[in-house]
N, CA, C and O atoms as CSV, one atom per row, in Angstrom:
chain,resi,resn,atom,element,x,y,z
A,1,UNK,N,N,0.840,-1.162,0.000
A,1,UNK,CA,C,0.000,0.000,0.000
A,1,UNK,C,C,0.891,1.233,0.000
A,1,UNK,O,O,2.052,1.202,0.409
A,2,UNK,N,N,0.154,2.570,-0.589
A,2,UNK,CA,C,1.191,3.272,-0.658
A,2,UNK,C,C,1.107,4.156,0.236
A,2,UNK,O,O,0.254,3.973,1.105
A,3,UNK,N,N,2.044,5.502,0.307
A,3,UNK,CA,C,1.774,6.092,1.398
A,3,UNK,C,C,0.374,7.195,0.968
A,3,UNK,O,O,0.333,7.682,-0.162
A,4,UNK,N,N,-0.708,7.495,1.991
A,4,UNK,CA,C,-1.629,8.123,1.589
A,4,UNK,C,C,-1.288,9.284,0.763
A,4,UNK,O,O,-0.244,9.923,0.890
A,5,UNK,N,N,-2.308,9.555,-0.175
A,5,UNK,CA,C,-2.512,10.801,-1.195
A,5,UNK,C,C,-2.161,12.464,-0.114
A,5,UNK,O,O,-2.304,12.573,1.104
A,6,UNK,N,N,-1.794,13.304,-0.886
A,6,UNK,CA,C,-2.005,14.383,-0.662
A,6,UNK,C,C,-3.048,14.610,-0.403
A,6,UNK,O,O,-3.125,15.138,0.706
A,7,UNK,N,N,-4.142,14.450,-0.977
A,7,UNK,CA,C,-5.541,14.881,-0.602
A,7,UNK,C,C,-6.130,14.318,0.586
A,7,UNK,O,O,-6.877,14.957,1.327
A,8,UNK,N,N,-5.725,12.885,0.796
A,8,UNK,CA,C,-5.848,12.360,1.908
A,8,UNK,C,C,-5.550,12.509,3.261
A,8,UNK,O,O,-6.087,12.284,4.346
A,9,UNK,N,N,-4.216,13.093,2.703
A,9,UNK,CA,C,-3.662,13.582,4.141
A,9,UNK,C,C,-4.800,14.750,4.867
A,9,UNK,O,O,-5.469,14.742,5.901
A,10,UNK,N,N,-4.577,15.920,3.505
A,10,UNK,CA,C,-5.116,17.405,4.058
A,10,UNK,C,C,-6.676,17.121,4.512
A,10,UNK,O,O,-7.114,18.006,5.247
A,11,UNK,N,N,-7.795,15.822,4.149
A,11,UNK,CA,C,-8.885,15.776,5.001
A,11,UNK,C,C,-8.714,15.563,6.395
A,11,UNK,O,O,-9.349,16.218,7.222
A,12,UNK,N,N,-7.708,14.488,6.775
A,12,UNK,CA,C,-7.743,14.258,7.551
A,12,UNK,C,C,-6.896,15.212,8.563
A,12,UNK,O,O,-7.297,15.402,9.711
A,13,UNK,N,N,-5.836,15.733,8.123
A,13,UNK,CA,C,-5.635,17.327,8.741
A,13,UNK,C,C,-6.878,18.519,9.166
A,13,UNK,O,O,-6.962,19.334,10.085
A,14,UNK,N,N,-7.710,18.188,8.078
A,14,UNK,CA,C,-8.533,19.216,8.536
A,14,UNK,C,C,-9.915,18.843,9.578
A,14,UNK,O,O,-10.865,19.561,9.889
A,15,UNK,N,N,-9.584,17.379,9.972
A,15,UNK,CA,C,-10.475,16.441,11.160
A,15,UNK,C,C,-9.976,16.474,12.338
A,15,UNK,O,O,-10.657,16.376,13.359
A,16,UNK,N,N,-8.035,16.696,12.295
A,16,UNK,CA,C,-7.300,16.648,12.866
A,16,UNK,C,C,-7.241,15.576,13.667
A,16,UNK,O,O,-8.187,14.804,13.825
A,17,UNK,N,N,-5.272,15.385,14.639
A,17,UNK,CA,C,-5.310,13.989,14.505
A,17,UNK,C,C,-5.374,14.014,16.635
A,17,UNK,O,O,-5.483,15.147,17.103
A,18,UNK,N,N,-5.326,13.198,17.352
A,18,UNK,CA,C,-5.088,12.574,18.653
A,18,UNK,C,C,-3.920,11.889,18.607
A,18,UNK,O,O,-3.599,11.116,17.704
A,19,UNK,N,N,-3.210,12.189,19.668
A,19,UNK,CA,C,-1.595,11.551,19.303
A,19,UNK,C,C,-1.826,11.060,20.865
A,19,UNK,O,O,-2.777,11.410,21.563
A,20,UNK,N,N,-0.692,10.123,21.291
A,20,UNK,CA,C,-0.277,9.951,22.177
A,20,UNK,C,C,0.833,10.714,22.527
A,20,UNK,O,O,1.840,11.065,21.913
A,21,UNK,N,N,0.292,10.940,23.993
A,21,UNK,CA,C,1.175,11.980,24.784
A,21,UNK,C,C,3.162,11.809,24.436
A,21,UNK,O,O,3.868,10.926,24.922
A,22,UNK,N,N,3.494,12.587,23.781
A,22,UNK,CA,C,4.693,12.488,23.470
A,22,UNK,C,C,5.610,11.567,24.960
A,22,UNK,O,O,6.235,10.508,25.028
A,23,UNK,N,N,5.323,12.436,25.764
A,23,UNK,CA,C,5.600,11.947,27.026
A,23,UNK,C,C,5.622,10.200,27.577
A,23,UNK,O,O,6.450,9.457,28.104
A,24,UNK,N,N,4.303,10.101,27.136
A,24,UNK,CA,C,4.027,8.601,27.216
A,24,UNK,C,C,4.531,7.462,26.504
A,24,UNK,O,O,4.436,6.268,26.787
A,25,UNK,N,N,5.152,8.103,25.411
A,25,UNK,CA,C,5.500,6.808,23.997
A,25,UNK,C,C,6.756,7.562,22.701
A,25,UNK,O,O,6.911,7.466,21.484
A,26,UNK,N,N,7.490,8.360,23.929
A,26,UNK,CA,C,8.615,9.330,23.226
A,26,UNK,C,C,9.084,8.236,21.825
A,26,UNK,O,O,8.840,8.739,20.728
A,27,UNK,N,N,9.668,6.939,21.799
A,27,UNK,CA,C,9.557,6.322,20.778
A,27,UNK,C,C,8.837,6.482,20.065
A,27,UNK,O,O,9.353,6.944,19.047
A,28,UNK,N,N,7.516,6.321,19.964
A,28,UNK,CA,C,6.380,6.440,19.253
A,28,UNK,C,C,6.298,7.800,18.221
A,28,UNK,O,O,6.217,7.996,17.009
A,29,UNK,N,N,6.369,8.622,19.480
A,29,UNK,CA,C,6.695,10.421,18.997
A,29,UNK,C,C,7.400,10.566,17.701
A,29,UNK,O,O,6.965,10.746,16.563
A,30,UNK,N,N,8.662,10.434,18.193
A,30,UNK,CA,C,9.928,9.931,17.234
A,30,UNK,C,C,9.527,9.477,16.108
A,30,UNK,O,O,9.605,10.273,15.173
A,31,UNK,N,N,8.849,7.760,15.743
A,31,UNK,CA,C,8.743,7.284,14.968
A,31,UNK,C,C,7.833,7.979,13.739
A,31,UNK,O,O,7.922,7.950,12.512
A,32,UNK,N,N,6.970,8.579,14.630
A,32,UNK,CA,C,5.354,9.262,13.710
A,32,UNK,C,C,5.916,10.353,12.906
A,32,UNK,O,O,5.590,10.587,11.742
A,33,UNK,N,N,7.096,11.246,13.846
A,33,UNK,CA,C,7.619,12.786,13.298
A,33,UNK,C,C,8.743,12.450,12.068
A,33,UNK,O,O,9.159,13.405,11.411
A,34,UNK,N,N,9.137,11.335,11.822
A,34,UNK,CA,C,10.269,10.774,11.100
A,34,UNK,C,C,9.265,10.168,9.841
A,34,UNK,O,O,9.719,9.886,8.732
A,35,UNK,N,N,8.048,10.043,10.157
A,35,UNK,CA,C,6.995,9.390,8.811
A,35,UNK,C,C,6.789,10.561,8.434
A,35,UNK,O,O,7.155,10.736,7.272
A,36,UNK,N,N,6.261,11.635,9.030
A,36,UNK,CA,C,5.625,12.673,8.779
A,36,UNK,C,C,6.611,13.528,7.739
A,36,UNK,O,O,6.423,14.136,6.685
A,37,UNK,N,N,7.865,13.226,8.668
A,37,UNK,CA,C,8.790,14.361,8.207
A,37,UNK,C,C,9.139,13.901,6.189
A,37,UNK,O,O,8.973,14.701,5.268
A,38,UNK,N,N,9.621,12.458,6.042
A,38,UNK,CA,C,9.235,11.733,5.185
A,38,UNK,C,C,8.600,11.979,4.073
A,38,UNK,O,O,9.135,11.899,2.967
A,39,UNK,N,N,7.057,12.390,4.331
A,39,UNK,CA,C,6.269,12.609,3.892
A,39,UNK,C,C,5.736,14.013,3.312
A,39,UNK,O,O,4.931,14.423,2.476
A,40,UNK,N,N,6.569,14.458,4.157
A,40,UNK,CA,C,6.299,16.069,4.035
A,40,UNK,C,C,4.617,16.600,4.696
A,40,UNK,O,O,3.669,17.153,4.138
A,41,UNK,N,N,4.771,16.252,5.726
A,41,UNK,CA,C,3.377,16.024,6.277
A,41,UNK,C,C,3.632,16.277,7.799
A,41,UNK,O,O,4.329,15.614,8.567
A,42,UNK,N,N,2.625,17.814,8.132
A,42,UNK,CA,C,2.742,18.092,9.340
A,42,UNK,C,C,1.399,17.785,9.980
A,42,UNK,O,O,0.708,18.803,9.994
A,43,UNK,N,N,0.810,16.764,10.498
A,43,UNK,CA,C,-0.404,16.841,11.174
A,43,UNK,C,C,-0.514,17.987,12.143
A,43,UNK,O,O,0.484,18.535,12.610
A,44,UNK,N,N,-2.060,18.428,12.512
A,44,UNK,CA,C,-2.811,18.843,13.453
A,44,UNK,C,C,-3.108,18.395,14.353
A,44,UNK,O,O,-4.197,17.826,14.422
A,45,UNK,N,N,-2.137,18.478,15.571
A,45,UNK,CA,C,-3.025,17.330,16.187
A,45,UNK,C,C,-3.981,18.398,17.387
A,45,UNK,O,O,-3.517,19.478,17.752
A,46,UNK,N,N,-4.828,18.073,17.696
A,46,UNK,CA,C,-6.348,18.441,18.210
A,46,UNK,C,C,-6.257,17.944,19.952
A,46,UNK,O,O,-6.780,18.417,20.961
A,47,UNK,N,N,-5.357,16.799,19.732
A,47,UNK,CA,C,-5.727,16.469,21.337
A,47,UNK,C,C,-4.864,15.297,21.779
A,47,UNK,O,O,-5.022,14.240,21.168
A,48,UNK,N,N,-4.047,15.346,22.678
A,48,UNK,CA,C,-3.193,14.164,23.229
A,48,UNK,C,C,-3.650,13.328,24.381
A,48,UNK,O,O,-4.023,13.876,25.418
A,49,UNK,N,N,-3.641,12.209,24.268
A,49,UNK,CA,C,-4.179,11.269,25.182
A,49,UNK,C,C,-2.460,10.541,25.886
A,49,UNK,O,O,-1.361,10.686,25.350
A,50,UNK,N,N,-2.783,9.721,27.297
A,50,UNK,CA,C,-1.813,9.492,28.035
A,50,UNK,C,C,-2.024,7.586,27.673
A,50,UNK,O,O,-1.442,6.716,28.321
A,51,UNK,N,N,-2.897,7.344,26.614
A,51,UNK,CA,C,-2.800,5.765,26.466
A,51,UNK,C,C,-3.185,5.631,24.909
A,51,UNK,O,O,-3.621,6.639,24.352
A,52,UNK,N,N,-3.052,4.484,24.207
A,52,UNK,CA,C,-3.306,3.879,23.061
A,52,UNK,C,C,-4.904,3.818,23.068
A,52,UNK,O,O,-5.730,4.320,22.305
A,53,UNK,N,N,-5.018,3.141,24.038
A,53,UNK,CA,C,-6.998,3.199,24.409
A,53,UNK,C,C,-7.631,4.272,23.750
A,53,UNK,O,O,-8.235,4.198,22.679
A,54,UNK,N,N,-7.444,5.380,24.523
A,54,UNK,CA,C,-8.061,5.985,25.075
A,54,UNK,C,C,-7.582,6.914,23.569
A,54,UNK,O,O,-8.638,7.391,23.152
A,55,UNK,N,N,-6.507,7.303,22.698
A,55,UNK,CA,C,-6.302,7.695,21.909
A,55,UNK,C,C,-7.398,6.778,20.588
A,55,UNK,O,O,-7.748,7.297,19.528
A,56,UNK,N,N,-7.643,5.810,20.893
A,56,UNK,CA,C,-8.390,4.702,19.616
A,56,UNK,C,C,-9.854,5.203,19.821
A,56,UNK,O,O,-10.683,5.699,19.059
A,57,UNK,N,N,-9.848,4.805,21.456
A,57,UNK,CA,C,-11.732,5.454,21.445
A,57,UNK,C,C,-12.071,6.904,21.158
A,57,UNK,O,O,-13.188,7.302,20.827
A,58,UNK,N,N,-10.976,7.659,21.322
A,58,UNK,CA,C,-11.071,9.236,20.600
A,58,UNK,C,C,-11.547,9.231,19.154
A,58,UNK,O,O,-12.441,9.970,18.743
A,59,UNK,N,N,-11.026,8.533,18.568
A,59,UNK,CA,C,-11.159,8.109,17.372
A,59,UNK,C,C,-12.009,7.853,16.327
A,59,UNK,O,O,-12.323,8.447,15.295
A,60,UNK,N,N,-12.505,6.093,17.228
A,60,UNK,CA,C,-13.573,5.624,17.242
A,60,UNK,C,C,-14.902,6.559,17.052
A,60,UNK,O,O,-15.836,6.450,16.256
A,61,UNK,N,N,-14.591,7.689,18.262
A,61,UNK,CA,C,-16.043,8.338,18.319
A,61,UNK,C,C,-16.137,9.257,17.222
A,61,UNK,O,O,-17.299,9.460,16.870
A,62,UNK,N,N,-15.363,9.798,16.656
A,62,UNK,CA,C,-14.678,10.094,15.046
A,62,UNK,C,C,-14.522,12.044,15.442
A,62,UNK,O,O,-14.851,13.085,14.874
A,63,UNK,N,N,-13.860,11.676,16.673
A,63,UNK,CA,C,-12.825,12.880,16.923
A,63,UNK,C,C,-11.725,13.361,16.276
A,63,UNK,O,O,-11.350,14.519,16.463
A,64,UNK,N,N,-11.089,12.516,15.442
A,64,UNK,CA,C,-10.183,12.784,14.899
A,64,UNK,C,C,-9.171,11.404,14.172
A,64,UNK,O,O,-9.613,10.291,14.456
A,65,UNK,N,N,-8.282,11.415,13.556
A,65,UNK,CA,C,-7.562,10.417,12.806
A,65,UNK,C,C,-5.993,10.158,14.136
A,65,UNK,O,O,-5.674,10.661,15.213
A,66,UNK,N,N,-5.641,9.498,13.560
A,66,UNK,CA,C,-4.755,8.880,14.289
A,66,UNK,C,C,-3.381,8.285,13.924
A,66,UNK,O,O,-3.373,7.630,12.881
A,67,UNK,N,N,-2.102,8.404,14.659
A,67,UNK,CA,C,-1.100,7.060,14.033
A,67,UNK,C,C,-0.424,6.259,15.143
A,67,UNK,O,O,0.282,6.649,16.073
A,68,UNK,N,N,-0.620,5.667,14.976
A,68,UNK,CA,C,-0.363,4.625,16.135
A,68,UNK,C,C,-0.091,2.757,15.318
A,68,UNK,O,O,-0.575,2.151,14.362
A,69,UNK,N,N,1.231,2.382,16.683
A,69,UNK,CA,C,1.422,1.191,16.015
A,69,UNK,C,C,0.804,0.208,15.261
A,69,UNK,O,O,-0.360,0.576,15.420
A,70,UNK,N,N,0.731,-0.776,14.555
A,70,UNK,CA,C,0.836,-1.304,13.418
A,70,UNK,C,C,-0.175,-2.830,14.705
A,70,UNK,O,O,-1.317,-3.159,15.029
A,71,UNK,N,N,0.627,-3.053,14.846
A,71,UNK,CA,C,-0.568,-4.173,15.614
A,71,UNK,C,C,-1.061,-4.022,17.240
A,71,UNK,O,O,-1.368,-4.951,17.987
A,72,UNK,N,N,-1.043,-2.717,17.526
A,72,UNK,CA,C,-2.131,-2.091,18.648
A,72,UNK,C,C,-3.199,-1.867,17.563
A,72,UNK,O,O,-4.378,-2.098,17.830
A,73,UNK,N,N,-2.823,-1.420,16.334
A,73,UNK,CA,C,-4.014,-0.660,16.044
A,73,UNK,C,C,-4.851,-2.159,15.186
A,73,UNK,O,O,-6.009,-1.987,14.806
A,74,UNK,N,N,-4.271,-3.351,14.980
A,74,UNK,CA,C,-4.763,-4.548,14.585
A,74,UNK,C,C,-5.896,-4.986,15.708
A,74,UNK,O,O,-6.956,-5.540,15.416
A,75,UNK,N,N,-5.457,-4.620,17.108
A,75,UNK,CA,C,-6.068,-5.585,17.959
A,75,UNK,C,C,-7.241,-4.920,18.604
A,75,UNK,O,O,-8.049,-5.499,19.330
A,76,UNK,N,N,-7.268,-3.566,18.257
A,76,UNK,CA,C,-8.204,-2.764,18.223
A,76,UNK,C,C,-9.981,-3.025,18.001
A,76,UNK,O,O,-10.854,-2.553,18.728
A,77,UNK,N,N,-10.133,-3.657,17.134
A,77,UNK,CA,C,-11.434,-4.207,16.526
A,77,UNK,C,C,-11.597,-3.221,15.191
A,77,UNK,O,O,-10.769,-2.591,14.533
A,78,UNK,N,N,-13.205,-3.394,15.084
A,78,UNK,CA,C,-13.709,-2.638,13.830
A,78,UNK,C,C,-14.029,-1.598,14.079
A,78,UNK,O,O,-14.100,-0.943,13.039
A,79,UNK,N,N,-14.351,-0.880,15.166
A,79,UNK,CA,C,-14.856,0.397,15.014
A,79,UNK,C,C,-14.362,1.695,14.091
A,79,UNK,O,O,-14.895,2.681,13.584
A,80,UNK,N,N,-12.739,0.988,14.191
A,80,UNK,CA,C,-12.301,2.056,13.073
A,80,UNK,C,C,-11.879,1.757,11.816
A,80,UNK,O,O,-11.399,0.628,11.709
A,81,UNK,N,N,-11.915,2.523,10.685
A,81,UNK,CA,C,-10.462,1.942,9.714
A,81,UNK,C,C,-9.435,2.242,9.948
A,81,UNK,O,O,-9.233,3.223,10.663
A,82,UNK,N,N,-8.064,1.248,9.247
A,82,UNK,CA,C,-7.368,1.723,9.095
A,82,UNK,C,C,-6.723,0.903,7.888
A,82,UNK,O,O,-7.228,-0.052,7.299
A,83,UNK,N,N,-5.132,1.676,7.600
A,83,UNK,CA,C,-4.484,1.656,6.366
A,83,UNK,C,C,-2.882,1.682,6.910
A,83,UNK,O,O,-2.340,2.587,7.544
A,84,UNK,N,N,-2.147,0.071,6.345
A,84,UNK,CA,C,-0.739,0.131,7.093
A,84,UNK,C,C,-0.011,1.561,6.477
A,84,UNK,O,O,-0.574,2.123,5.537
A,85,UNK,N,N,1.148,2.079,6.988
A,85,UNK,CA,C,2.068,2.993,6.282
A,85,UNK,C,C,2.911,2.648,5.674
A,85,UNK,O,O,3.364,1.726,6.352
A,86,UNK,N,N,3.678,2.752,4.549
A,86,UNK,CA,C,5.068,2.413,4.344
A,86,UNK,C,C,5.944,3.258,3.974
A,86,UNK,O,O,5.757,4.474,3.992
A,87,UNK,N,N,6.984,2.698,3.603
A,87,UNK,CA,C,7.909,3.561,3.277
A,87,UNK,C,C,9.322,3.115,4.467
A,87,UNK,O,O,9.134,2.404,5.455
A,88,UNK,N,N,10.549,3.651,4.125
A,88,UNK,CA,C,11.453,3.702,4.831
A,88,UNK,C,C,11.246,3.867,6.173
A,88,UNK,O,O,11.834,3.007,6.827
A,89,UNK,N,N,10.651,4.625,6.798
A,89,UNK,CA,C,9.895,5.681,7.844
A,89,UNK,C,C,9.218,5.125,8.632
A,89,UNK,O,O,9.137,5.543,9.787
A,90,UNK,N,N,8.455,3.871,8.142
A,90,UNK,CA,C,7.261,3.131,8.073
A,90,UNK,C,C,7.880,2.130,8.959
A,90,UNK,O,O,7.205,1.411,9.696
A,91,UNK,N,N,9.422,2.075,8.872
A,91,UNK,CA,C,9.899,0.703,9.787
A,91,UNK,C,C,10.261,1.231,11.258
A,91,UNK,O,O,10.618,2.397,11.429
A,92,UNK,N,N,10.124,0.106,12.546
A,92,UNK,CA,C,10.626,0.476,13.749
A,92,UNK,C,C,11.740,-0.286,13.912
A,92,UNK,O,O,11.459,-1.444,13.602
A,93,UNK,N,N,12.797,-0.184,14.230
A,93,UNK,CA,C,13.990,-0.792,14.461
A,93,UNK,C,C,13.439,-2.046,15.842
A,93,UNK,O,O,12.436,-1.627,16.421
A,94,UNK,N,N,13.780,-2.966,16.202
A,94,UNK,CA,C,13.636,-3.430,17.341
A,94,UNK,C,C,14.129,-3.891,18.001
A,94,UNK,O,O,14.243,-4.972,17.422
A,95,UNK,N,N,14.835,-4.067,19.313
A,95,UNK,CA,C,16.020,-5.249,20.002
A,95,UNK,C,C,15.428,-6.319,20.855
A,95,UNK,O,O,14.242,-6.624,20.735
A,96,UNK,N,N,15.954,-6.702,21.425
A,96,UNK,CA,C,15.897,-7.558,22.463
A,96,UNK,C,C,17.010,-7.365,23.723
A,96,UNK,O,O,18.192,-7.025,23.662
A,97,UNK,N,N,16.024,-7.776,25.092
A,97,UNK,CA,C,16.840,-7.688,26.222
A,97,UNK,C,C,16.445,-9.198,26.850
A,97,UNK,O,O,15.642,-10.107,26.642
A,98,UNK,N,N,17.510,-8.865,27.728
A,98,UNK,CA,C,17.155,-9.774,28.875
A,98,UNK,C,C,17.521,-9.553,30.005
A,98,UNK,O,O,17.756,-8.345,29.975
A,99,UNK,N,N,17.862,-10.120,31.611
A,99,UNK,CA,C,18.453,-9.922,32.540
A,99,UNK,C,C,19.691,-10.370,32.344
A,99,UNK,O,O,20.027,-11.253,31.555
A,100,UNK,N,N,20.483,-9.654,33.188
A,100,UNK,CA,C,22.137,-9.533,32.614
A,100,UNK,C,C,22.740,-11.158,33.073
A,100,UNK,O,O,23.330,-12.000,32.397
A,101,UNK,N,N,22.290,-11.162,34.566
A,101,UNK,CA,C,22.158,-12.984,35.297
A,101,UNK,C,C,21.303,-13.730,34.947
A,101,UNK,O,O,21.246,-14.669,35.741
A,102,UNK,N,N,20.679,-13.804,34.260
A,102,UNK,CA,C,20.195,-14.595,33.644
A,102,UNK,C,C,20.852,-15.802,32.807
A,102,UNK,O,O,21.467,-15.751,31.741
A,103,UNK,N,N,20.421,-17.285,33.899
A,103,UNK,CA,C,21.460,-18.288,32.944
A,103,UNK,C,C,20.216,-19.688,32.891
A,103,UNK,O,O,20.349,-20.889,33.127
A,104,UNK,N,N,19.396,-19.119,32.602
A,104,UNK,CA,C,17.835,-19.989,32.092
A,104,UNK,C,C,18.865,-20.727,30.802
A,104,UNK,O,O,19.783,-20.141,30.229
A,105,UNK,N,N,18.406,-22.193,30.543
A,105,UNK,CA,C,19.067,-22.536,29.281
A,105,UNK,C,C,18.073,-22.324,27.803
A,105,UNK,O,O,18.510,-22.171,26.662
A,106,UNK,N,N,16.782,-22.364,28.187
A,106,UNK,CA,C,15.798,-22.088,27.190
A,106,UNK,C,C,15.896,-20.799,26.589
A,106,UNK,O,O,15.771,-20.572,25.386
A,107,UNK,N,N,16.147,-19.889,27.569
A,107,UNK,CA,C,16.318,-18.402,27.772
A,107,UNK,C,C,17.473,-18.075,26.612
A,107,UNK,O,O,17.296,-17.482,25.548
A,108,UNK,N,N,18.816,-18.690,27.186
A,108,UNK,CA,C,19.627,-18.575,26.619
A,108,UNK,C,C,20.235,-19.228,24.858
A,108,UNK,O,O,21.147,-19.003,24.062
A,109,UNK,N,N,19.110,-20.066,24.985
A,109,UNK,CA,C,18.930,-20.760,23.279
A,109,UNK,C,C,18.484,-20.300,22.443
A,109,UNK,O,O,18.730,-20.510,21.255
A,110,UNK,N,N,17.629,-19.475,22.975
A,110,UNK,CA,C,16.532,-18.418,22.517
A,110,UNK,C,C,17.164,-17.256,21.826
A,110,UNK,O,O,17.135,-17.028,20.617
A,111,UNK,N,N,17.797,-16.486,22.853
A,111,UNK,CA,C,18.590,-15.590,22.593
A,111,UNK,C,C,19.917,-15.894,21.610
A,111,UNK,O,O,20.327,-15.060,20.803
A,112,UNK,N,N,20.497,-17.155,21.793
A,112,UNK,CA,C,21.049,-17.800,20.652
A,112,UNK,C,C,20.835,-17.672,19.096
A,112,UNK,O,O,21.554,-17.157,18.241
A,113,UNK,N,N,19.145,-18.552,18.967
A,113,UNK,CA,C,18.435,-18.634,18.059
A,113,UNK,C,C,18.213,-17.231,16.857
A,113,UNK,O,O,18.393,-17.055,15.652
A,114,UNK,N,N,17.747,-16.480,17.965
A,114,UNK,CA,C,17.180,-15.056,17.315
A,114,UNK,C,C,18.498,-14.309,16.316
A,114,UNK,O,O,18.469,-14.040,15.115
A,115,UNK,N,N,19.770,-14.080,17.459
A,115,UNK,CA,C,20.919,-13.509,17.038
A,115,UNK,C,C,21.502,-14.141,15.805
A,115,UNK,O,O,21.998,-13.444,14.920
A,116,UNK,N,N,21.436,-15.806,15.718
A,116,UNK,CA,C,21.822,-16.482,14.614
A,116,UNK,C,C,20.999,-16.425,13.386
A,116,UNK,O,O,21.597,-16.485,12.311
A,117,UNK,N,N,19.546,-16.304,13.397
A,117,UNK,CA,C,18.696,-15.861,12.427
A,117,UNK,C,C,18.888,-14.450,12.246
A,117,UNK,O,O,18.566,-14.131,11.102
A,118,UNK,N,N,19.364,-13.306,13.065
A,118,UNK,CA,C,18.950,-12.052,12.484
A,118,UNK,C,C,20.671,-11.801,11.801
A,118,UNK,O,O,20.916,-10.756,11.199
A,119,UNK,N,N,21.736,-12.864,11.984
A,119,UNK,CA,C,22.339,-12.492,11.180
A,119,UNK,C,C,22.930,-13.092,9.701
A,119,UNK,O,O,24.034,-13.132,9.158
A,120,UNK,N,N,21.602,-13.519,9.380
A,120,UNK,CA,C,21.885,-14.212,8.198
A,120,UNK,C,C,21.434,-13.559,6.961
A,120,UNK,O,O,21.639,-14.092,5.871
């Protein structure tokens, strides 16, 4: 899918969007301003919420548009649409942790596993 139309964008600019509280999901922040920026696309946003919830049911009630992760916004239900993003922009980098003492052997096969697949 591609990234939305110009025209698309500016309706939904002019519905304006609900973000999550920068504060709450500074990653998130980051990720959205790096699509946007991308895109050449400055949303409006209208109103910040302190959860994913509570930013979806804003939404839902058709307060405004939204961007928010990729499978929060899957597990969401139907009340709303939505449309994946892509593009370069579109990706989140991701790692893995664990506890530093940690000497689980499953744990540690695991962590094996992943590192040997992600460098192939």
């Amino acid at each position: 899918m591609k990234v939305p139309s110009r025209s698309d964008l500016s309706t939904l600019n002019r519905l304006g969007f609900v973000a999550l509280s920068p504060s709450r999901g500074p990653g998130l922040d980051t990720q959205i301003n790096q699509w946007c920026t991308a895109a050449r696309f400055k949303p409006r946003i209208v109103q910040h919420a302190d959860d994913i919830l509570t930013v979806h049911a804003v939404v839902a009630a058709g307060l405004g548009a939204a961007f928010l992760p990729w499978h929060g916004v899957e597990a969401l239900g139907s009340s709303t649409r939505r449309r994946p993003l892509t593009g370069p922009a579109s990706k989140w980098p991701v790692g893995l942790c664990w506890r530093t003492a940690d000497t689980n052997p499953l744990l540690l096969r695991f962590v094996d596993y992943v590192f040997r697949a992600n460098s192939k």
